[in-house]
MDTraj code that builds the backbone (N, CA, C; nanometers):
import mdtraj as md
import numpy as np

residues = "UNK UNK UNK UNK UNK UNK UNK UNK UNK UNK UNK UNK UNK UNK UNK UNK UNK UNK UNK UNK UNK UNK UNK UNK UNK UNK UNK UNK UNK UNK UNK UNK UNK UNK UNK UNK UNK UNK UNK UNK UNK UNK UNK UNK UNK UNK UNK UNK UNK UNK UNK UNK UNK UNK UNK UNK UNK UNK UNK UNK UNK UNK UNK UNK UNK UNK UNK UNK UNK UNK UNK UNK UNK UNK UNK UNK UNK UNK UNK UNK UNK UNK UNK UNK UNK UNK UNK UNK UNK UNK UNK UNK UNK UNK UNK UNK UNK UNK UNK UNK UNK UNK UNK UNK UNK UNK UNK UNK UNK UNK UNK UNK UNK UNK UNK UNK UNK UNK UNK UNK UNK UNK UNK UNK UNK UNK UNK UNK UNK UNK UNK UNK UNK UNK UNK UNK UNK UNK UNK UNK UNK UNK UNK UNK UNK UNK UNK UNK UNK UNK UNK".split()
xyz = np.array([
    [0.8871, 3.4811, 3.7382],
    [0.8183, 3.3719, 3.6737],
    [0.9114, 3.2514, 3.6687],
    [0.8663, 3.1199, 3.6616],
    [0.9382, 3.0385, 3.7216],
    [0.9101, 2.9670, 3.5521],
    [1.0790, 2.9485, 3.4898],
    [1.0883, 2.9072, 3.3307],
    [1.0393, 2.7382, 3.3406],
    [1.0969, 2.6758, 3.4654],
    [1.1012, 2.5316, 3.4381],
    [0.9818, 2.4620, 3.4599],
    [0.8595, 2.5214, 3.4707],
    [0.7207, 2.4657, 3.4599],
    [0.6877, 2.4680, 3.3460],
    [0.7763, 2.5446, 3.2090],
    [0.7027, 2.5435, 3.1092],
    [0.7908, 2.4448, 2.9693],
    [0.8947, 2.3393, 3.0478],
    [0.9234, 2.2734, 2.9292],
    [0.8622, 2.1715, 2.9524],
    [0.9003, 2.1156, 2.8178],
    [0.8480, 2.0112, 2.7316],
    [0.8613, 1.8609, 2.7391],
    [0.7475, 1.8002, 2.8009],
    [0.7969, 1.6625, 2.8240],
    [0.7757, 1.5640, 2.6991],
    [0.8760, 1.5243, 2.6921],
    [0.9072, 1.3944, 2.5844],
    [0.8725, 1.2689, 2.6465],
    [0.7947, 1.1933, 2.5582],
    [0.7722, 1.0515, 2.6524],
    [0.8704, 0.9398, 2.5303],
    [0.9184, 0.8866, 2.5997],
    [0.9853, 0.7620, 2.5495],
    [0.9615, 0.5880, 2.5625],
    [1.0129, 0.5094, 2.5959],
    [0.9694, 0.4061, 2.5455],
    [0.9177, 0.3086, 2.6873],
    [0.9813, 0.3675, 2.8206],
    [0.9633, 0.3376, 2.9403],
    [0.8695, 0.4358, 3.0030],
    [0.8010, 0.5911, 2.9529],
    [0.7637, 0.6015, 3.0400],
    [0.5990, 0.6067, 2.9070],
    [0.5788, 0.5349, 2.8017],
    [0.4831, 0.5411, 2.7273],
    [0.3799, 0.4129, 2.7713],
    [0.2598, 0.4973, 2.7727],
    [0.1486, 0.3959, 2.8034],
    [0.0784, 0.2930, 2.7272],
    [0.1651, 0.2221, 2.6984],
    [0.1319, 0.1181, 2.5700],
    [-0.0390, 0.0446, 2.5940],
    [-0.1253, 0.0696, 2.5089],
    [-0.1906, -0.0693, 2.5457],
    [-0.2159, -0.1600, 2.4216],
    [-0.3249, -0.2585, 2.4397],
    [-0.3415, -0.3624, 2.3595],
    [-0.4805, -0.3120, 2.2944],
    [-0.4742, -0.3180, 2.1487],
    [-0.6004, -0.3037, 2.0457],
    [-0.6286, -0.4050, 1.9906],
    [-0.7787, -0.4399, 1.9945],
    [-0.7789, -0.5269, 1.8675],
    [-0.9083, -0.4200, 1.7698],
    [-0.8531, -0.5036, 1.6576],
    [-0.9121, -0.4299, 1.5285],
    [-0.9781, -0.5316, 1.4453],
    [-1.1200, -0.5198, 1.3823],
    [-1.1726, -0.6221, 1.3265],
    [-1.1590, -0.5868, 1.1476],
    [-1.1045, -0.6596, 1.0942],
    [-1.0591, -0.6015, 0.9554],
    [-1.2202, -0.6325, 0.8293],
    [-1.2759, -0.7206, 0.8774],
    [-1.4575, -0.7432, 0.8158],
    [-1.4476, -0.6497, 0.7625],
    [-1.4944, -0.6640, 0.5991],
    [-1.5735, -0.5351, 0.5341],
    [-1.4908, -0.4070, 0.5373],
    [-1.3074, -0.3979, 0.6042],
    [-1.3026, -0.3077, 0.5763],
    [-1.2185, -0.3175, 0.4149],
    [-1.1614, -0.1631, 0.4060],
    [-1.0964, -0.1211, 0.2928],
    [-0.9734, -0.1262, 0.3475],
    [-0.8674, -0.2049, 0.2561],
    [-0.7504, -0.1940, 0.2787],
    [-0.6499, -0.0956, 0.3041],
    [-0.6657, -0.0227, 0.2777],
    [-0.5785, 0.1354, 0.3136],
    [-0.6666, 0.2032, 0.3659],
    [-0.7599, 0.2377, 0.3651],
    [-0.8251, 0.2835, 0.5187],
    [-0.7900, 0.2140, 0.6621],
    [-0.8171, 0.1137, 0.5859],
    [-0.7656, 0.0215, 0.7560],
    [-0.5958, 0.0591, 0.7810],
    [-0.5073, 0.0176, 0.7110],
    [-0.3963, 0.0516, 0.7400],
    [-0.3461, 0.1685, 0.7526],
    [-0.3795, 0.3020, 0.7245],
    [-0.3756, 0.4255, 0.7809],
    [-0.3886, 0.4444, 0.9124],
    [-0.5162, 0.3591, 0.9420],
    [-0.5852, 0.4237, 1.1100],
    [-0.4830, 0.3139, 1.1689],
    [-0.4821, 0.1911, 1.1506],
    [-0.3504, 0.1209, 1.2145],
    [-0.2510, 0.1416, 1.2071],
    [-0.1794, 0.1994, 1.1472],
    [-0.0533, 0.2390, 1.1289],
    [-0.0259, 0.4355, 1.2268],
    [-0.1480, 0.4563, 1.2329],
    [-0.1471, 0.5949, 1.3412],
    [-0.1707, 0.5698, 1.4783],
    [-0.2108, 0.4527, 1.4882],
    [-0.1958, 0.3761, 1.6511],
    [-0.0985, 0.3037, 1.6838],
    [-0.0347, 0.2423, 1.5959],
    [0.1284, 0.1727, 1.5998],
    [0.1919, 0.2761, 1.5971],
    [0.1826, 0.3998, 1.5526],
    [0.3152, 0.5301, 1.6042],
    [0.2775, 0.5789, 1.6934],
    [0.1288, 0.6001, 1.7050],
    [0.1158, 0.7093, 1.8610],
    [0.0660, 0.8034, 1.8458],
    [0.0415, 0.8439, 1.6912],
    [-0.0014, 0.9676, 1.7074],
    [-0.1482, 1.0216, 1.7462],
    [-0.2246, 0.9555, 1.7901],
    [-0.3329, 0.9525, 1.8570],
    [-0.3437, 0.9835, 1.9976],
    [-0.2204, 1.0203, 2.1123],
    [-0.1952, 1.0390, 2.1484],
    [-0.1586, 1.1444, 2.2022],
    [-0.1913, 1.2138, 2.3334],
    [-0.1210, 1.3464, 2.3504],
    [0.0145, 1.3499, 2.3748],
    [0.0724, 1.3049, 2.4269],
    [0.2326, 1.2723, 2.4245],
    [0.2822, 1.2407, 2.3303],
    [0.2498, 1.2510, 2.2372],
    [0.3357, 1.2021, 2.0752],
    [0.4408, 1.2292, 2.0749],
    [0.5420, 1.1177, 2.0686],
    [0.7286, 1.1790, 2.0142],
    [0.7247, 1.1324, 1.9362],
    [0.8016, 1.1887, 1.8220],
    [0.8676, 1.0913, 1.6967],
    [0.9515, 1.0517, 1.6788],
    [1.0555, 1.0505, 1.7905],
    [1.1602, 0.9716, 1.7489],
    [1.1246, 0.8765, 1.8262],
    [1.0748, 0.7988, 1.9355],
    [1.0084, 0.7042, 2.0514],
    [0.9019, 0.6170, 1.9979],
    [0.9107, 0.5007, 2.0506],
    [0.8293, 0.3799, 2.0171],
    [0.7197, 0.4642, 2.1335],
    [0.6008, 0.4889, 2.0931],
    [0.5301, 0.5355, 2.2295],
    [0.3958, 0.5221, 2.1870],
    [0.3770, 0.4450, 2.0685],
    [0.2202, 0.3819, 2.0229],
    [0.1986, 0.2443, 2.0536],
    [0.0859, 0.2181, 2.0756],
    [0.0215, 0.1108, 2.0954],
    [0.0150, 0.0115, 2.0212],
    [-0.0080, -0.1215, 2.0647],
    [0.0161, -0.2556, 2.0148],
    [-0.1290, -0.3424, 1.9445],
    [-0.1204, -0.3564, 1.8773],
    [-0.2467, -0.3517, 1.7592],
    [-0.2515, -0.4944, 1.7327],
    [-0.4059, -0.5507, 1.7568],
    [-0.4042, -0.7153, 1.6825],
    [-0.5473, -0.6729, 1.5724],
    [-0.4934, -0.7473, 1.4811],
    [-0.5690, -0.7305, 1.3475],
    [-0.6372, -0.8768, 1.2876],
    [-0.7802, -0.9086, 1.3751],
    [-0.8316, -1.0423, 1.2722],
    [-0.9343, -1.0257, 1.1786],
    [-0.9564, -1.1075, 1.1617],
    [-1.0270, -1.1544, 1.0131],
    [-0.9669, -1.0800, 0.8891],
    [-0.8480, -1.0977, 0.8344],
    [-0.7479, -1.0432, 0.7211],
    [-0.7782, -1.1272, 0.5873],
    [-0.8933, -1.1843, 0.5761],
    [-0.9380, -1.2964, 0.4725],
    [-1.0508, -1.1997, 0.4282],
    [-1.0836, -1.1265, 0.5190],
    [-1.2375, -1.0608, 0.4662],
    [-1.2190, -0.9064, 0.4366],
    [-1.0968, -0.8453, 0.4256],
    [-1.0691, -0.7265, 0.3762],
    [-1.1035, -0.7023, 0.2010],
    [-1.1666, -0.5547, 0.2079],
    [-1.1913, -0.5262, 0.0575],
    [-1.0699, -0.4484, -0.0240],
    [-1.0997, -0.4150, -0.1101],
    [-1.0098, -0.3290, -0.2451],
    [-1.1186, -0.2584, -0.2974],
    [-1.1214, -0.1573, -0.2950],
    [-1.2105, -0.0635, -0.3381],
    [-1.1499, -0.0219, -0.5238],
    [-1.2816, -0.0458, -0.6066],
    [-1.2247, -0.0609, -0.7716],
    [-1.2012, -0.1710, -0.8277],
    [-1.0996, -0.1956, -0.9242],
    [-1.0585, -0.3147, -0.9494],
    [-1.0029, -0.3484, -0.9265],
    [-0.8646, -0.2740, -0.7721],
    [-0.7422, -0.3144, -0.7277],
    [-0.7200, -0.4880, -0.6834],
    [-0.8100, -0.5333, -0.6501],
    [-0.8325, -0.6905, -0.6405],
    [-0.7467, -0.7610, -0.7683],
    [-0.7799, -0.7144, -0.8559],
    [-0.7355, -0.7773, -0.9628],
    [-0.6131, -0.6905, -1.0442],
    [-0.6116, -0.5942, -1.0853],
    [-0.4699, -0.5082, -1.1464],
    [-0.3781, -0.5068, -1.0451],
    [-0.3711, -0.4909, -0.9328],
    [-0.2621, -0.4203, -0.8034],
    [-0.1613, -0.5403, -0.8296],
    [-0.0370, -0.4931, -0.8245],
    [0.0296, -0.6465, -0.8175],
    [0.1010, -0.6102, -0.7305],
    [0.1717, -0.6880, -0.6260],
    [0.2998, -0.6891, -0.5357],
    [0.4103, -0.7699, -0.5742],
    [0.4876, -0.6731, -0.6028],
    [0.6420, -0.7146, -0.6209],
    [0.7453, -0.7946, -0.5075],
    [0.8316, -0.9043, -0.5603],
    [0.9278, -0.9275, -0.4360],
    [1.0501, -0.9925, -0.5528],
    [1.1623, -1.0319, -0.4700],
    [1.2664, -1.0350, -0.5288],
    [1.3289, -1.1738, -0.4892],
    [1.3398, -1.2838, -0.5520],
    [1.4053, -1.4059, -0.4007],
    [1.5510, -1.3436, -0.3992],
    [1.6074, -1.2565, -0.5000],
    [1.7776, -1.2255, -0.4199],
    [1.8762, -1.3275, -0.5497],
    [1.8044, -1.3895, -0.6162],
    [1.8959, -1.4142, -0.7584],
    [1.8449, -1.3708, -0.8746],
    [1.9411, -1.3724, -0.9869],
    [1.9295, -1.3107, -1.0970],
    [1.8000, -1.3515, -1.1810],
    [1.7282, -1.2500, -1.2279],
    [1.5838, -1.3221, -1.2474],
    [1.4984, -1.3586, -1.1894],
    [1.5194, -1.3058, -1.0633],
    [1.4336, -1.3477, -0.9204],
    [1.2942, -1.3014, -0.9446],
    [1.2302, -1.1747, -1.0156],
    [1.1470, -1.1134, -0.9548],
    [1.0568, -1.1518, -0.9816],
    [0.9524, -1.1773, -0.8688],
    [0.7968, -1.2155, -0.9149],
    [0.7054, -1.1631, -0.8704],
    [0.6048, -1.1459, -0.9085],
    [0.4716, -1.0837, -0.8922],
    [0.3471, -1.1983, -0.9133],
    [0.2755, -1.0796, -0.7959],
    [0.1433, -1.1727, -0.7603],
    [0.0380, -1.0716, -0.7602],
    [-0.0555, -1.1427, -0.8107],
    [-0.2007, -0.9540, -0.7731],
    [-0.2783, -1.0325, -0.6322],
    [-0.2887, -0.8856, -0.6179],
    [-0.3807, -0.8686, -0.4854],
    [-0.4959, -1.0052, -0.4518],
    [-0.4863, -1.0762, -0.6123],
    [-0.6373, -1.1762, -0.5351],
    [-0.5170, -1.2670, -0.4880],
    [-0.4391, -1.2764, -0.5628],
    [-0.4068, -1.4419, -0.5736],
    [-0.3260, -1.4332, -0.4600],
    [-0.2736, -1.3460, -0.3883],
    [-0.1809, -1.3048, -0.2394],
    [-0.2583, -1.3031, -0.1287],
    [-0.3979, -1.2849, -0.1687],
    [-0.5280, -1.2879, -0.0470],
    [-0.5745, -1.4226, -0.0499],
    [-0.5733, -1.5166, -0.1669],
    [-0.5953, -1.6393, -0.1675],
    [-0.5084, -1.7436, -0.0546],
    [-0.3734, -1.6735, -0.1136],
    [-0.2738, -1.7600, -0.0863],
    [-0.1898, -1.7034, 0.0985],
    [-0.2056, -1.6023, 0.0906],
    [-0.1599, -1.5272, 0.2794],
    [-0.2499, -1.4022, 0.2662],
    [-0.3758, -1.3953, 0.3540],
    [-0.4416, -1.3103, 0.3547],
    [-0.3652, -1.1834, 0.4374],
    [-0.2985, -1.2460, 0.5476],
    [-0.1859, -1.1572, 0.6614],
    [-0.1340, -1.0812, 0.5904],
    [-0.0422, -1.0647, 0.4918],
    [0.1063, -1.0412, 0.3967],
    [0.0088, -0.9183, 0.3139],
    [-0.0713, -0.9407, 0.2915],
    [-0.1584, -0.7960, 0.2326],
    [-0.1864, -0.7096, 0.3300],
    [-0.2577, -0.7583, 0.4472],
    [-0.2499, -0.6040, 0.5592],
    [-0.1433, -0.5848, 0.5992],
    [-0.0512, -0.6865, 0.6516],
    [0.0999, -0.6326, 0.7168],
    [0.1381, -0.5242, 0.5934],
    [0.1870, -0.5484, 0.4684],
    [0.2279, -0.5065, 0.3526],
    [0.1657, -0.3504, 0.3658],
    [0.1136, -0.3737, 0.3450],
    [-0.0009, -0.2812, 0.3554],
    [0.0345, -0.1490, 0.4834],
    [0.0341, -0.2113, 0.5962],
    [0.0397, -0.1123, 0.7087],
    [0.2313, -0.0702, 0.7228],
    [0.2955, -0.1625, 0.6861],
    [0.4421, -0.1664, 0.6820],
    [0.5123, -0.0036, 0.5933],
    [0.4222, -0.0488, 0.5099],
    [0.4543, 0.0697, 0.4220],
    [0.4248, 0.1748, 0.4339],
    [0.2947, 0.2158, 0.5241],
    [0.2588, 0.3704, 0.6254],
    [0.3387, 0.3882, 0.7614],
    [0.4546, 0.3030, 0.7317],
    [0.5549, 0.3575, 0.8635],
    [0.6658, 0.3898, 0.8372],
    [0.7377, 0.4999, 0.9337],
    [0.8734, 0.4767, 0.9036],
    [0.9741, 0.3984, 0.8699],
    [1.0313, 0.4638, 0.7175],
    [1.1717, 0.3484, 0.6760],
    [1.2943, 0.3449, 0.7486],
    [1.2774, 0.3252, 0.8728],
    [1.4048, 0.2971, 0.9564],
    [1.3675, 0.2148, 1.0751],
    [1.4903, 0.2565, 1.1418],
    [1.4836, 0.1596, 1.2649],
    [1.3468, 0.1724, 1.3889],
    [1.3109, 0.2866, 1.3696],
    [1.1822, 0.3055, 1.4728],
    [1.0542, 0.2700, 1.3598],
    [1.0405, 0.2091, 1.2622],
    [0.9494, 0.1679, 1.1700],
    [0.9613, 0.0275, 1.1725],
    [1.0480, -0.0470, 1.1953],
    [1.0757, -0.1807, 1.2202],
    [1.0508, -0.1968, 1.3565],
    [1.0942, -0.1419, 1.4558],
    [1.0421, -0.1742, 1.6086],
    [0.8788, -0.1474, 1.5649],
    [0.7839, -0.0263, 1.5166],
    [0.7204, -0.0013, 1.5134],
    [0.6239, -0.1208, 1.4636],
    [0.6481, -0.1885, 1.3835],
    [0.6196, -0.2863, 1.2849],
    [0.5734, -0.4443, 1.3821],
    [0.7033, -0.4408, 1.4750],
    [0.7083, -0.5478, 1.5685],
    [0.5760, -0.5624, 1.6708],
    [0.5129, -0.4459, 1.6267],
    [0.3732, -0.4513, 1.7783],
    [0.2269, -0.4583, 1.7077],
    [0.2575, -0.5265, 1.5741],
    [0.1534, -0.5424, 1.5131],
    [0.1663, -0.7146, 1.5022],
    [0.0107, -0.7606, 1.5253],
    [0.0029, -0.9076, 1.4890],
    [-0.1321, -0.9024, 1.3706],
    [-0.1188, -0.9943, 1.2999],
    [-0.2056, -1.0189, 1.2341],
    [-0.2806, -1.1448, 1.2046],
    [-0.4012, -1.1972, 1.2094],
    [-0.4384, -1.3138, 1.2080],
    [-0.5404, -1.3281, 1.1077],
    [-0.5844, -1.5042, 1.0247],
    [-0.6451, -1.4836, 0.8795],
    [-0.7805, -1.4898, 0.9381],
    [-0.7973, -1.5370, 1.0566],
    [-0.9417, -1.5808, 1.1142],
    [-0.9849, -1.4791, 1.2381],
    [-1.0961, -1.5011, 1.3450],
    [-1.1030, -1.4623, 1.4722],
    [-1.0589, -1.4698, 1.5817],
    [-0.9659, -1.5680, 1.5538],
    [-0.8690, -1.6188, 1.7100],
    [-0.7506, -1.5557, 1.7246],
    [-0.7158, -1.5282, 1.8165],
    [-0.5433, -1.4808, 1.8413],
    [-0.5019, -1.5298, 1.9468],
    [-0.3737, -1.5120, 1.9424],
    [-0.3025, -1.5596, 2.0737],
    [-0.2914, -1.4743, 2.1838],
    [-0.3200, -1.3289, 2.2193],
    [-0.3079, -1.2446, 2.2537],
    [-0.3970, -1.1920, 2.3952],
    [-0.4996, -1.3166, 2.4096],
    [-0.6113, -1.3197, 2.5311],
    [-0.5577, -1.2632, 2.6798],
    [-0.4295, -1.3217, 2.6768],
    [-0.3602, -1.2999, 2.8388],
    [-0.3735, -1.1411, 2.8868],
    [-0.3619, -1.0529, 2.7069],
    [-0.2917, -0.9010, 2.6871],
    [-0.4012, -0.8159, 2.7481],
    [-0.5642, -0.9126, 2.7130],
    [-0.6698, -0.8279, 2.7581],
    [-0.7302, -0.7154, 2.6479],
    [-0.6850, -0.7680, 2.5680],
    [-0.6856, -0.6184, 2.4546],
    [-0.8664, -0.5595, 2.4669],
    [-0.8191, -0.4254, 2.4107],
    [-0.9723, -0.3409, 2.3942],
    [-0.9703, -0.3477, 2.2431],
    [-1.1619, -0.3365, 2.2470],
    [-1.1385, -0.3465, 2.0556],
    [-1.1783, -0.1780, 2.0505],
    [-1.1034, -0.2281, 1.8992],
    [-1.1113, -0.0464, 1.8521],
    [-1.1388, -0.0776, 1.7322],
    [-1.2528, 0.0028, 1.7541],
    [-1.3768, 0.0789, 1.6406],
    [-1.3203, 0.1516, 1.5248],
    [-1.2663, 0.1007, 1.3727],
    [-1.2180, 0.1844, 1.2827],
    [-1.3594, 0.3066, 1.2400],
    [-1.4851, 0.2654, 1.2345],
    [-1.5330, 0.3681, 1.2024],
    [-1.5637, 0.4851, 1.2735],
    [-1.5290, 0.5052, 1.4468],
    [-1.5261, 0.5961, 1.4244],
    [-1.4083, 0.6761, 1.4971],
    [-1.2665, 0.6279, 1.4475],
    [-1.1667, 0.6376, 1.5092],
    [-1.1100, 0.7553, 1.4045],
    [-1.0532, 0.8676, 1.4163],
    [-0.9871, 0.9726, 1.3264],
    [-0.8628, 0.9235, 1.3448],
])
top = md.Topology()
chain = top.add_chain()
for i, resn in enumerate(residues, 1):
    res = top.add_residue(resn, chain, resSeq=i)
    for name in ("N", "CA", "C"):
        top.add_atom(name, md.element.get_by_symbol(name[0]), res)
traj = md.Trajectory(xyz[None], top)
């Protein structure tokens, strides 16, 4: 019996089949949406899945103005940040951060369903996000992808 037909191929970052998604964020739920985006920015949708390898796909995300909060999270949720001096810290709730950068709530959002390291930051890098229907991204050809009925 011949052993070397039966290992295991690893795909990595040159030989992974990246493509271009777009995702329409309308009407959805904020962490629903960023779950299923954040499992296409790693790959794991994929039969070749590695985890240590950038080997997921590159994701554009518009209309980020028209995302929901399921409950009252609209209004209680607050997001924390720090400017880096003493007494820095401020907080904003979920409306007044959707008012003010609708983007910074889904990025936020999907940032935080990825790895805390260096393949979570590359990972991070293949996501765009836009507040309206337009992107810059036309040249890429992207396919849209259907959150409802994507597992």
């Amino acid at each position: 019996m011949d052993t070397l037909s039966y290992k295991t191929i690893s795909a990595n970052k040159e030989t992974a089949d990246k493509k271009w998604y777009i995702v329409d964020a309308e009407g959805q739920t904020v962490g629903r949406l960023a779950s299923k985006v954040a499992k296409v920015l790693r790959g794991k949708h994929k039969p070749n899945f590695t985890p240590h390898a950038d080997c997921g796909d590159n994701v554009i995300v518009i209309n980020a103005e028209k995302v929901s909060f399921s409950g009252t999270k609209l209004v209680d949720k607050t997001y924390i940040r720090h400017t880096g001096y003493p007494g820095g810290q401020r907080q904003a709730t979920a409306e007044e951060l959707l008012a003010k950068n609708p983007e910074r709530v889904v990025e936020k959002a999907i940032k935080g369903m990825l790895p805390k390291n260096k393949l979570g930051r590359a990972l991070f890098r293949n996501l765009k996000v836009y507040k309206g229907a337009e992107h810059k991204q036309e040249a890429q050809k992207p396919e849209v992808l259907n959150l409802d009925t994507f597992k």
